[in-house]
C-alpha positions in Angstrom: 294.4 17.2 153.4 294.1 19.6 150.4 293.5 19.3 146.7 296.7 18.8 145.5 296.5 21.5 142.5 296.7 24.3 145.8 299.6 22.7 147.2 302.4 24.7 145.7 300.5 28.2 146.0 299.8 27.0 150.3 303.6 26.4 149.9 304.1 29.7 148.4 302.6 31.3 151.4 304.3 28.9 154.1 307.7 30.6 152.6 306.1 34.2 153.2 303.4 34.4 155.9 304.3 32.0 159.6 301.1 30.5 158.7 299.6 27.1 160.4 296.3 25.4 158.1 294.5 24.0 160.8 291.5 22.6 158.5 291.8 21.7 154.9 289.2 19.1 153.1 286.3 18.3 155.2 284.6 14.8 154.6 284.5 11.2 154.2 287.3 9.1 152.9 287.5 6.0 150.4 287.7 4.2 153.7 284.8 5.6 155.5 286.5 7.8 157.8 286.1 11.2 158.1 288.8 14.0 158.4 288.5 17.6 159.2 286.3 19.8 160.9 282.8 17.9 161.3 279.6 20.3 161.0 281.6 23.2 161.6 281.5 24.5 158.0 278.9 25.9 156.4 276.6 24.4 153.7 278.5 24.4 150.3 281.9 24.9 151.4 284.6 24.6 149.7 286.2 22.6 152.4 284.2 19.6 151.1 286.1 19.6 147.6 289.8 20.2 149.3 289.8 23.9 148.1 289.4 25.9 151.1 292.1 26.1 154.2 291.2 27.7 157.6 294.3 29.7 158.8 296.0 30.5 161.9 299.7 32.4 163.1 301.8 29.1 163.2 303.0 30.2 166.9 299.7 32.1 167.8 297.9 32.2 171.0 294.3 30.3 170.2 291.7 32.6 170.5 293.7 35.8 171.3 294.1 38.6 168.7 297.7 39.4 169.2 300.8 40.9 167.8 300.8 36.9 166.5 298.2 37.7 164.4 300.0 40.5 162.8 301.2 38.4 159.3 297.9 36.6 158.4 296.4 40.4 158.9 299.0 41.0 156.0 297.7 37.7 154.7 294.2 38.6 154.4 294.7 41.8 153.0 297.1 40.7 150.8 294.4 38.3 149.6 291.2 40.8 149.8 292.6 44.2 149.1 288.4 45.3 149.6 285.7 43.8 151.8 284.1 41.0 149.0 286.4 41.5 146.4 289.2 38.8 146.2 292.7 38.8 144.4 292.6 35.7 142.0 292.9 33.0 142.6 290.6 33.4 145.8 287.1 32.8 145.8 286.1 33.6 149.0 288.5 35.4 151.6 286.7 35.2 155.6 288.6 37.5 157.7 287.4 40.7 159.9 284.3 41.4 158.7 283.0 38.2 158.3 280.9 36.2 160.8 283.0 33.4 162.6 286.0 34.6 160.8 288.9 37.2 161.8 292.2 38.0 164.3 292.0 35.7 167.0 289.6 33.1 164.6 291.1 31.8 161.9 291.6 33.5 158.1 289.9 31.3 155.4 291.1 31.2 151.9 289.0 29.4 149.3 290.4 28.9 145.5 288.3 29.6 142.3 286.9 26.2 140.8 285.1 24.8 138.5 281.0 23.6 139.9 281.7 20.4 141.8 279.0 18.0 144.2 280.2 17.9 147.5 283.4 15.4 148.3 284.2 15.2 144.7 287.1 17.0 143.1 286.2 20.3 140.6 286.9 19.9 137.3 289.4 22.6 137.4 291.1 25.1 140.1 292.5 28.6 139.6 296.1 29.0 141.1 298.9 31.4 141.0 302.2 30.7 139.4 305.1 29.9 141.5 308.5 29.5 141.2 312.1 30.1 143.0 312.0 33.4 144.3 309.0 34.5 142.4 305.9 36.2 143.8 302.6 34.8 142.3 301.0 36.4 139.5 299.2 39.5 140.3 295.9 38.0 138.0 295.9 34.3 136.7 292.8 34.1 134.0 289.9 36.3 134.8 287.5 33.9 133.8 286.9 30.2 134.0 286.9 28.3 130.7 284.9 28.9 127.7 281.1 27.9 128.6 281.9 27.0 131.9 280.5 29.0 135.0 282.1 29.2 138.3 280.5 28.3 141.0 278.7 31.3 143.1 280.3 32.7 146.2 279.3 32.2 149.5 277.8 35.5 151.6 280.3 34.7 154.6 279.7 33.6 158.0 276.2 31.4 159.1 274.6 32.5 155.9 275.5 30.4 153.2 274.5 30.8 149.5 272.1 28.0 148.4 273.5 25.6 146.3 273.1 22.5 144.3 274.6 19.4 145.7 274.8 15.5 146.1 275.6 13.1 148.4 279.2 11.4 149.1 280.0 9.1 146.5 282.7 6.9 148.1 285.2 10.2 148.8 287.5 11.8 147.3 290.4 10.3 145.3 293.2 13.1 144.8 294.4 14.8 148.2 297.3 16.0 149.8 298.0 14.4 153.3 300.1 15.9 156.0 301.7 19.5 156.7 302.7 21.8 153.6 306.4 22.9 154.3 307.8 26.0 153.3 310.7 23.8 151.7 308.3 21.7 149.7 309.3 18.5 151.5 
């Protein structure tokens, strides 16, 4: 389950990377239940508003840094040319070089957003433009809109930035269940 604004761009890279999302939103649902990863993410995550994804080769070997890996290497650097300084419309890339994160772990990707409490949806999301056989847009909008501020990055690994947050408030309304298929079906 995923914000369904980063749908199309986790598409996008279904139809260019052999990738497998393994976690997606973290949290409960309108129902109670909870979905994703529990207590495995770090404090402010992205993962509780549906706009991170923790990746993995779709026919990797779990836990072995292999020639699998090879593609969401590609990925990651794709996605973080430098060491803390993401393409847009990434936030936060965790990959080698980051605690927890890396070959043989898991690549995280987390889109740029608007300020949003845990397990509610972000005003708005930063995505690349996608179409038929087009790659996505080297730099969507630099910055956020007018008088709104973005909110700050996390350091990577166990050491979280501190932020501001509230409790649940009944889950989230607007996600995207199931698998993302390179086909869009």
């Amino acid at each position: 389950m995923v914000d369904r604004r980063i749908v199309p761009d986790l598409r996008w890279l279904a139809t260019h990377y052999p990738i497998y999302v393994t976690d997606g939103y973290s949290g409960p649902l309108a129902n109670g239940e909870h979905v994703g990863c529990n207590r495995c993410h770090v404090r402010g995550s992205d993962h509780y508003n549906g706009l991170a994804v923790d990746i993995v080769p779709l026919n990797g070997t779990p836990g072995k840094c292999d020639a699998s890996w090879a593609a969401i290497t590609r990925l990651a650097l794709w996605a973080e040319p430098l060491q803390d300084k993401p393409r847009p419309p990434f936030r936060w890339v965790g990959y080698d070089g980051d605690a927890g994160h890396g070959c043989g772990n898991h690549l995280h990707l987390s889109w740029e957003h608007a300020p949003a409490p845990m397990f509610q949806l972000a005003e708005w999301v930063e995505v690349f433009t996608v179409g038929k056989a087009t790659a996505p847009a080297q730099a969507p909008p630099s910055t956020p809109p007018a008088g709104i501020k973005p909110p700050k990055s996390p350091r990577g690994g166990s050491e979280p930035e501190p932020v501001a947050e509230s409790g649940p408030r009944g889950g989230i309304s607007v996600v995207q269940s199931g698998g993302v298929s390179p086909r869009g079906d």
